[in-house]
C-alpha positions as CSV (number, residue, x, y, z in Angstrom):
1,X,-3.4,-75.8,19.6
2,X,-5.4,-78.3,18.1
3,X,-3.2,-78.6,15.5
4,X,-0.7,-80.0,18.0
5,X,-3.2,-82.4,19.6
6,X,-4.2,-83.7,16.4
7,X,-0.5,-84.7,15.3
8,X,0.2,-85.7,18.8
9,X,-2.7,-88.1,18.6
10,X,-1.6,-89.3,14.9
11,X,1.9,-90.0,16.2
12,X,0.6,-91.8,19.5
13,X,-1.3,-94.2,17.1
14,X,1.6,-94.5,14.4
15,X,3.8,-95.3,18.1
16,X,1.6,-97.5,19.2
17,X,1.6,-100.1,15.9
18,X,4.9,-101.7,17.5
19,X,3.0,-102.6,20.6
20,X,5.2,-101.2,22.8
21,X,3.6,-97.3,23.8
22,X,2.9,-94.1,22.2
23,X,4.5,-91.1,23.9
24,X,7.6,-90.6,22.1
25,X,5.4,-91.0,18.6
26,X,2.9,-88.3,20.7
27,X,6.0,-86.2,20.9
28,X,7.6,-87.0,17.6
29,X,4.5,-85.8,16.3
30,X,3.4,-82.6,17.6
31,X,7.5,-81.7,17.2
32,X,7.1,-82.4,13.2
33,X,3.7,-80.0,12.9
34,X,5.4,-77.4,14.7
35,X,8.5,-77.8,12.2
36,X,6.3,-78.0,9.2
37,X,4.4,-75.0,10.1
38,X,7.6,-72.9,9.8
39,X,9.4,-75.1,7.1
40,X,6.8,-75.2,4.4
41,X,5.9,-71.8,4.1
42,X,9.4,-70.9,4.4
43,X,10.2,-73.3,1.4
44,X,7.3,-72.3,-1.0
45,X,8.5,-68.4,-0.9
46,X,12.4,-69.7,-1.2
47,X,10.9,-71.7,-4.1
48,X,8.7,-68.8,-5.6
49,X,11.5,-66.2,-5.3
50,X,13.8,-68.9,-7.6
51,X,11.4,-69.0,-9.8
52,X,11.0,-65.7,-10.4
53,X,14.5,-64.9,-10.9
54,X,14.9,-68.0,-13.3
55,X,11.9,-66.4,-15.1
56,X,13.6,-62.6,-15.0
57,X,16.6,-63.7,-15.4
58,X,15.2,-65.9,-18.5
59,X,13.3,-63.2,-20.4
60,X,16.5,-60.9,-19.8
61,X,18.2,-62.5,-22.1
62,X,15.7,-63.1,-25.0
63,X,15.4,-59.8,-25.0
64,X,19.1,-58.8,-25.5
C-alpha cells in the first residue's frame, strides 16, 4: 500500500514536468510497481533456473 502511494506520487511528479497535470503519470506509476512486483521476481528465478541448467548441463559434459 505504500508502495503504491509512493510510485503514484513519483509518477504524478514525473507527469507533472510537462506542465500540463499529473494523474495519468499518478496512474502510470502505481500500474508499473504493481507490474514490477510480479515481473522481477518472476525474471530472477527464470534467470536462476537457466543458469543452473547451463551450469548442469556444462559440467555434464566435462565429465563425459
Amino acid at each position: 500500500m505504500i508502495g503504491d502511494a509512493i510510485a503514484g506520487w513519483i509518477g504524478n511528479r514525473i507527469d507533472r514536468r510537462d506542465g500540463e497535470g499529473g494523474t495519468l503519470g499518478t496512474i502510470a506509476g502505481v500500474l508499473s510497481w504493481k507490474a514490477a512486483k510480479k515481473i522481477v521476481p518472476a525474471a530472477l528465478v527464470i534467470g536462476g533456473a537457466a543458469y543452473a541448467y547451463r551450469h548442469f548441463t556444462k559440467s555434464r559434459q566435462e565429465v563425459a
